[in-house]
C-alpha positions in Angstrom: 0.0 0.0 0.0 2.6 2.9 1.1 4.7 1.9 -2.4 1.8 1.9 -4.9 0.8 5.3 -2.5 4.1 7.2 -3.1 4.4 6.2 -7.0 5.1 9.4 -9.0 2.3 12.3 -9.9 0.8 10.9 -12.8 1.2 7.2 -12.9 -2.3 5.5 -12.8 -1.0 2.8 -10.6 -0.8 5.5 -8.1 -2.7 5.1 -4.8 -4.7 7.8 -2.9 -5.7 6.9 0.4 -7.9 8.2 3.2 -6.2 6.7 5.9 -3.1 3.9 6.3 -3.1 1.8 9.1 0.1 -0.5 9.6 1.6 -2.3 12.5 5.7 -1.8 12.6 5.9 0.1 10.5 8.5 -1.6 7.6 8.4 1.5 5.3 10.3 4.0 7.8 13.0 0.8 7.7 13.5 0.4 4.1 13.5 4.4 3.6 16.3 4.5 5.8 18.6 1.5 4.6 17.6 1.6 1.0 15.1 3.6 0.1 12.7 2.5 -2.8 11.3 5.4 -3.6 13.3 7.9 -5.7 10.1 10.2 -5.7 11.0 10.8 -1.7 13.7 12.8 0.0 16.4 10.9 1.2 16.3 10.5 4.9 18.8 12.8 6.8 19.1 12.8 11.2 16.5 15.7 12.2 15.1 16.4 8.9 11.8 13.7 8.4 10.8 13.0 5.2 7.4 14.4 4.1 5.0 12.3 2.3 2.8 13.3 -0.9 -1.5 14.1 -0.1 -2.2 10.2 -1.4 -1.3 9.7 2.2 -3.5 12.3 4.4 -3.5 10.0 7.8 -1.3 7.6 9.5 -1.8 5.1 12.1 1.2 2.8 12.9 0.5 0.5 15.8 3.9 -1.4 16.9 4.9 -3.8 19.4 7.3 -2.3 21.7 8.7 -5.7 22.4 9.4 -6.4 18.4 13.1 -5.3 17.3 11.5 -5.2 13.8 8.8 -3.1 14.5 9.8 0.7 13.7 7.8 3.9 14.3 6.7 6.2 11.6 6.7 9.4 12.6 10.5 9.2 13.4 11.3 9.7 9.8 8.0 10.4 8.0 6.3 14.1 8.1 2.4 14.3 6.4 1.7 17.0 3.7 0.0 19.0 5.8 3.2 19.4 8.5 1.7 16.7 11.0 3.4 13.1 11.9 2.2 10.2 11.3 0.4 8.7 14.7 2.4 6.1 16.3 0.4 4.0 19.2 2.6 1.3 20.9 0.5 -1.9 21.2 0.9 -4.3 24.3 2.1 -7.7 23.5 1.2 -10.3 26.6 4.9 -10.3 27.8 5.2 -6.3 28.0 1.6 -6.6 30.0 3.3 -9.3 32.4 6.7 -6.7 33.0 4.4 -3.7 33.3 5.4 -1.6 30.3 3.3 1.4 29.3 1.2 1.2 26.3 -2.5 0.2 25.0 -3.7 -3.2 25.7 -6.5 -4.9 23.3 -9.3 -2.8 25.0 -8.1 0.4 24.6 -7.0 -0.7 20.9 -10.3 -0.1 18.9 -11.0 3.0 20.6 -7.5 4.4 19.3 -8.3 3.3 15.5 -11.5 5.2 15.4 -10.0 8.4 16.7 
């Protein structure tokens, strides 16, 4: 989805969205290590890399326990100057050591905000 979403102005494969929802966030990953996207900006440290309009709103829920989850909002910026929203999500074991973050009740209430 965030691939066929970013494809340059004009191509008819291009994908406009009303929202994206995605959990650990791969894209932020790939940007960094080898970005696929030429249309993009190239990552730089305090400088996030703003997305075209085909992406208006951003949910990424991750896993705060998952070394392969990543959050968006470090290196992605919305058109309109906002971040993408990044929610960390609960696995049992973070529950069990008392970590801070939303549990499966609170989760439905998040994605309809």
């Amino acid at each position: 989805m965030f691939d066929a979403a970013v494809r340059p102005l004009g191509d008819p494969r291009r994908l406009y969205l009303k929202t994206l929802t995605t959990f650990g966030s791969q894209p932020a990953f790939f940007h960094i290590v080898d970005r696929r996207t030429p249309e993009l900006a190239i990552y730089e440290r305090n400088r996030k890399v703003v997305l075209p309009e085909t992406i208006p709103k951003w949910t990424n829920l991750w896993d705060t326990m998952d070394l392969l989850a990543f959050t968006a909002s470090t290196v992605f910026e919305l058109h309109d100057g906002t971040s993408p929203r990044d929610v960390p999500v609960l696995d049992p074991l973070s529950l069990i050591f008392g970590r801070k973050g939303l549990d499966s009740l609170d989760l439905l209430a998040t994605l309809r905000s």
